[in-house]
C-alpha positions in Angstrom: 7.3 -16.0 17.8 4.3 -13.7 16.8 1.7 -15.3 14.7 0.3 -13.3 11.8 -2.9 -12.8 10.9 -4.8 -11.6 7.3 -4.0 -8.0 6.6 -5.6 -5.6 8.5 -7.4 -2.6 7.7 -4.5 -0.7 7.5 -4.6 3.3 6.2 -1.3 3.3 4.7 -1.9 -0.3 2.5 -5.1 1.2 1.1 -3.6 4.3 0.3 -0.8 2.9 -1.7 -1.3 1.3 -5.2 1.7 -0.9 -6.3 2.3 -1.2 -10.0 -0.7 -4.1 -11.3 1.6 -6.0 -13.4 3.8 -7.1 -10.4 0.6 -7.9 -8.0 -0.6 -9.9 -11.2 2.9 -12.0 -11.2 2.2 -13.0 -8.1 -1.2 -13.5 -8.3 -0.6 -15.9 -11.3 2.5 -17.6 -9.6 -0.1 -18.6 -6.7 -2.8 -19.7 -8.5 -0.4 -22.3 -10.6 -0.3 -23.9 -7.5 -3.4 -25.9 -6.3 -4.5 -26.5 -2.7 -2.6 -23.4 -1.6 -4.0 -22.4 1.6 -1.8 -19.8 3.3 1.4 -17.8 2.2 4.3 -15.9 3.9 7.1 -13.6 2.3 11.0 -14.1 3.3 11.3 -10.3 4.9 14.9 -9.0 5.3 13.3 -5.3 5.6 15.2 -4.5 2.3 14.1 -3.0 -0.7 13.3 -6.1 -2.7 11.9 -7.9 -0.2 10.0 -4.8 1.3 8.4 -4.8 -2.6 7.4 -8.1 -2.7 5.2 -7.8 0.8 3.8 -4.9 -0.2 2.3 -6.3 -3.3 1.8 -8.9 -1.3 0.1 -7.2 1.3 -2.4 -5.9 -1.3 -2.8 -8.9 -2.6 -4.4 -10.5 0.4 -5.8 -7.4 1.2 -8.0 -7.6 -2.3 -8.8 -11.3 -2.3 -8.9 -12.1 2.0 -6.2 -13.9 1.8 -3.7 -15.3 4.4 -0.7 -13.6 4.5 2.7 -14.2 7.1 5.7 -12.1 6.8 9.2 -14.5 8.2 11.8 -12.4 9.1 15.7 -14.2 9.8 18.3 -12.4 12.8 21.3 -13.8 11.4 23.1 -11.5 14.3 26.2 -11.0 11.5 25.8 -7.1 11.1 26.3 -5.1 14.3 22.7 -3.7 12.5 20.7 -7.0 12.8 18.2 -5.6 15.5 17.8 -2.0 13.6 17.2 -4.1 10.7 14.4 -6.4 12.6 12.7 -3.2 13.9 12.2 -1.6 10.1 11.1 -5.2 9.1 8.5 -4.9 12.2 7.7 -1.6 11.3 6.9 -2.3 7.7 4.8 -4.8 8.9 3.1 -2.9 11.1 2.6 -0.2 8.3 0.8 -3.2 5.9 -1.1 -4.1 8.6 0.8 -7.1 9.6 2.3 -9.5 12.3 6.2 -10.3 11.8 7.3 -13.7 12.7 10.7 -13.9 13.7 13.5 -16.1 14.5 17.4 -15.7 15.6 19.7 -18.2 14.0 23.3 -18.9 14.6 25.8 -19.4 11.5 27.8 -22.2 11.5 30.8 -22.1 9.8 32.4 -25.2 10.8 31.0 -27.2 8.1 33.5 -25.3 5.6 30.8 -23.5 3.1 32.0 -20.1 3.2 29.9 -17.5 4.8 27.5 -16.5 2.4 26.3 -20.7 1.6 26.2 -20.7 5.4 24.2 -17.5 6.1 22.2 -19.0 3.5 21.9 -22.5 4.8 20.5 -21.1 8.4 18.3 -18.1 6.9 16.2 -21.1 4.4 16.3 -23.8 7.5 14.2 -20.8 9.9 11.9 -19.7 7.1 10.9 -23.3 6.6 10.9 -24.0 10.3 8.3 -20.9 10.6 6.2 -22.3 7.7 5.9 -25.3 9.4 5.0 -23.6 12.6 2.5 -21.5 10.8 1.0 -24.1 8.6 2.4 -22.3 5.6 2.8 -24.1 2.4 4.0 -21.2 0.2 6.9 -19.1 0.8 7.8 -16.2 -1.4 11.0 -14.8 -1.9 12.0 -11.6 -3.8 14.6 -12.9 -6.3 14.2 -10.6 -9.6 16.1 -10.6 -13.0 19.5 -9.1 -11.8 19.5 -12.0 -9.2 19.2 -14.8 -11.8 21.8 -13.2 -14.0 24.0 -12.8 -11.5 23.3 -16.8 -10.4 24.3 -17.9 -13.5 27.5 -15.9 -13.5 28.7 -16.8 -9.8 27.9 -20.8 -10.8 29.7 -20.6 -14.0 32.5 -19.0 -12.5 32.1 -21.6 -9.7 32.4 -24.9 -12.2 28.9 -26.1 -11.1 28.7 -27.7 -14.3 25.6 -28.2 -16.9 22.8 -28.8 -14.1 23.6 -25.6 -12.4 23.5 -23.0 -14.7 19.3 -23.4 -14.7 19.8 -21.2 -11.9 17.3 -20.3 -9.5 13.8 -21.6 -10.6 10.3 -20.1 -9.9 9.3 -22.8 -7.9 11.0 -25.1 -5.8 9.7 -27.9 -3.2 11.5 -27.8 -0.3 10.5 -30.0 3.1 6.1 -29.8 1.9 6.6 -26.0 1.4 7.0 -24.6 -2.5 9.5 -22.2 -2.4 8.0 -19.6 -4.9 10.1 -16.7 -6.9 7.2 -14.7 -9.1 9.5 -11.9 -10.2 12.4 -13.9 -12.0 11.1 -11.9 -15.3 11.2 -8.6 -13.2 14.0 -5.7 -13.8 15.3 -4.6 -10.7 14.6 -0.8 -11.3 11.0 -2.2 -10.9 11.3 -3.4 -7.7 13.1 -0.6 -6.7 10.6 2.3 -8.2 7.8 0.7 -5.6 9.6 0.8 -2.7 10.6 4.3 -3.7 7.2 5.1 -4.5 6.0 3.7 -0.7 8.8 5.8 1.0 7.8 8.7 -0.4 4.1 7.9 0.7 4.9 6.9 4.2 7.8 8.2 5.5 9.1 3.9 6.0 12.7 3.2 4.3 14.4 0.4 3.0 17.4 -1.4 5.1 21.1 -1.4 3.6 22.7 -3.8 4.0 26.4 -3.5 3.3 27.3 -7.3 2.8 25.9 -7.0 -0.6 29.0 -4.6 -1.5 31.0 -6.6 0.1 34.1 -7.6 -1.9 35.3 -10.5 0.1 32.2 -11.9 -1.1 31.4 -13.7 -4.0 28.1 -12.1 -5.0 29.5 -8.6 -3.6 32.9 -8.6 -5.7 30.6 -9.7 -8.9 28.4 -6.6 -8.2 31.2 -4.4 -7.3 33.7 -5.0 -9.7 32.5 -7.2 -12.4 28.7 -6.3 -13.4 29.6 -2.5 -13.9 32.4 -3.5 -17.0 29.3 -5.7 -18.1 26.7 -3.3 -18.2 29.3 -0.5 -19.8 30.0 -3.1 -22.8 26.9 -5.1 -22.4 23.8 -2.9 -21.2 21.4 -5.8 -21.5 23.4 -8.6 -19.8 21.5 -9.6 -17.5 18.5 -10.2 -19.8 20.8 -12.0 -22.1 21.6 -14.6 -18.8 17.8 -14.8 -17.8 17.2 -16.3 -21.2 20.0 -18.3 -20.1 18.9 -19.7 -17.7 15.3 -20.3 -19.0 16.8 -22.7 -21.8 19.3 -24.7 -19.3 16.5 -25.3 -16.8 14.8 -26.6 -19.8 17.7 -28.4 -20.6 18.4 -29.2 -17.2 14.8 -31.0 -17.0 15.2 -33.1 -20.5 19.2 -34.6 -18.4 17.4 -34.9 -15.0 14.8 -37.2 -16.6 17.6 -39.5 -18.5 19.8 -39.0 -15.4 16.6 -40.1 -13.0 16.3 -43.4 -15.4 19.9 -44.0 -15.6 20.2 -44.0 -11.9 17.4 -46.6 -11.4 19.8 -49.1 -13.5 22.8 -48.7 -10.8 20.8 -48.9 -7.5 21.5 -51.2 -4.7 19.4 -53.7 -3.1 18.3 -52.1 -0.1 19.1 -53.6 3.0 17.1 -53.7 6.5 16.1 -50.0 8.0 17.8 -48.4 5.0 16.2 -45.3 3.8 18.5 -43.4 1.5 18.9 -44.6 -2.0 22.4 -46.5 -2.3 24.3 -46.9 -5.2 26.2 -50.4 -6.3 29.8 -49.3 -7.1 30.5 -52.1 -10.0 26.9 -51.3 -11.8 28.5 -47.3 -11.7 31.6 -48.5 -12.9 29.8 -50.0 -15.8 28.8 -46.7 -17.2 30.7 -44.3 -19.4 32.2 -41.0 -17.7 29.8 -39.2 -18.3 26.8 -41.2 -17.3 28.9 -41.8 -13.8 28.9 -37.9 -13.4 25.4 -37.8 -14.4 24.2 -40.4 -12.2 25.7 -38.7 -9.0 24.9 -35.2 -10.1 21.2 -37.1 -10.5 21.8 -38.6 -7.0 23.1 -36.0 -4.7 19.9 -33.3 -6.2 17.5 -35.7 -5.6 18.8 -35.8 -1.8 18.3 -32.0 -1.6 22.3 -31.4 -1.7 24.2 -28.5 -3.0 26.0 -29.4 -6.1 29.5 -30.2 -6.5 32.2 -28.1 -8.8 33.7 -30.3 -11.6 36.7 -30.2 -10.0 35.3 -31.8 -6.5 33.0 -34.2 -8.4 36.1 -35.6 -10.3 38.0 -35.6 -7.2 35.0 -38.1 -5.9 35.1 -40.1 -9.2 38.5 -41.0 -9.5 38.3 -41.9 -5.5 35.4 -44.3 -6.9 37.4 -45.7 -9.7 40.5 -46.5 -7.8 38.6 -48.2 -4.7 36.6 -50.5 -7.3 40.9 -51.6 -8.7 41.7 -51.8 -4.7 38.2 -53.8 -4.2 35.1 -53.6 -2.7 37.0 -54.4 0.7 38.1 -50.7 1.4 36.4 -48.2 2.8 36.0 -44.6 1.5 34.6 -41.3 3.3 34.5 -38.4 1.0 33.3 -35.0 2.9 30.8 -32.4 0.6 29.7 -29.5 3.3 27.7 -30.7 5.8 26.9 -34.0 3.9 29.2 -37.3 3.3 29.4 -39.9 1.1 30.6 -43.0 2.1 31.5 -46.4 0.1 31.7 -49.8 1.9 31.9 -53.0 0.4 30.4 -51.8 -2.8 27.6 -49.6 -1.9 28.0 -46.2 -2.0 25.9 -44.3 0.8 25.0 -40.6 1.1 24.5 -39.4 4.6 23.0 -35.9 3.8 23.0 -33.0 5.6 20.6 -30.0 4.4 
């Protein structure tokens, strides 16, 4: 893996001026978070995240900062290594080093290729921030993104907690996990790659998974979002907001649930690590302070949430073993994570 280095004196990056407001986002994203010492930018080499390390670039260029670019070769495209090259060569053009690293998808934990895709692409870029001693990580998300988030998890059942969406920061294994252009329109993001093109000559990847029908995300964009925007031109501002209130929300339940969730735990026993939860104190609580409680649970272990539909499933398993007894055993399979209940204690072996 190359390491990177600040941004060097590079003609093309003090030729080109990105649009202030969207340096300043970033700017002001950073500087909410103290003791930041070095940052790097998720770099698929297209046009969103192209946007976001140009700014970037300029960024660190203006204020001698230290900047990494991380790019992922998910080898799923029979265009994986063009798409590494034009991610290189962008980097070369900001006067940059690209970190790289190949990863293999592994779809034999049952998550569907796009959760697994994304599973391996977030386990390298924190593997490389680790490696690099970077404890910010950027990521181009914008507007469109969030409203689309929303609609893919409301389609998807994932219940109150989820539709909060994707939030501008997120700890993840001592790296934040920062999004600074949530608020951004997409035509934004799109005008300053457009804008760089045109002043050097570099362009933008395509990747055609995002059109992709047999995809969640890609049937939404193809075939839903366009009937939206014809009836609903501001939509996705509409589900921003959206999100902005449930994440508020969302904070105000995850604060009861935390407390609620401290009433049910188990004595831990020798060498145990994981927070375990006593089945009769669970069974004790109405409905819906049992979903609450393992909704609370399985996001404070860093594990993708449930549908309704699977999270009853696990409840009424819960319920039935507690009239069976504590004396039977129950293994209930979420992705690449399990919970188990024996003898009254329910464990989560978690997988991230």
């Amino acid at each position: 893996m190359a390491s990177s280095r600040n941004p060097r004196d590079s003609h093309q990056l003090t030729d080109f001026q990105p649009p202030q407001h969207l340096v300043v986002a970033i700017a002001e994203c950073l500087d909410a978070q103290p003791g930041l010492d070095c940052f790097a930018v998720g770099l698929s080499g297209g046009p969103d995240s192209a946007a976001l390390a140009i700014c970037c670039a300029k960024l660190a260029q203006q204020n001698q900062l230290e900047l990494h670019l991380f790019h992922v070769h998910h080898g799923l495209h029979p265009q994986a290594d063009q798409w590494l090259a034009s991610a290189a060569d962008l980097a070369q053009r900001l006067g940059l080093d690209l970190t790289t690293q190949k990863v293999v998808v592994d779809l034999s934990a049952g998550l569907g290729l796009e959760a697994a895709a994304r599973q391996a692409r977030y386990a390298a870029l924190l593997e490389m921030s680790h490696a690099h001693g970077v404890n910010a990580l950027l990521l181009a998300h914008h507007m469109q993104d969030q409203a689309e988030t929303v609609l893919l998890r409301l389609l998807r059942g994932a219940g109150v907690m989820g539709l909060g969406a994707m939030r501008s920061v997120t700890p993840q294994g001592n790296v934040l996990w920062l999004r600074p252009w949530l608020d951004v329109e997409h035509e934004e993001i799109l005008a300053v790659v457009n804008a760089f093109s045109a002043s050097t000559g570099w362009q933008p990847v395509d990747d055609p998974s995002n059109r992709d029908e047999a995809l969640g995300r890609g049937a939404l964009r193809e075939r839903v979002i366009p009937a939206l925007k014809g009836r609903w031109p501001a939509w996705h501002r509409t589900l921003s907001r959206h999100a902005q209130q449930a994440a508020e929300a969302e904070q105000l339940l995850s604060e009861f649930g935390q407390q609620l969730l401290q009433t049910v735990v188990a004595p831990a026993l020798p060498k145990e690590k994981s927070c375990v939860i006593d089945l009769l104190s669970w069974r004790g609580l109405s409905q819906a302070q049992q979903a609450l409680v393992l909704r609370t649970w399985l996001a404070q272990a860093g594990v993708p949430m449930p549908t309704q539909a699977r999270l009853g499933d696990l409840m009424r398993q819960l319920r039935q073993l507690h009239a069976l007894g504590h004396d039977r055993a129950l293994q209930w399979q979420h992705g690449a994570s399990a919970i188990y209940c024996v003898r009254g204690r329910i464990e989560l072996h978690a997988k991230i």
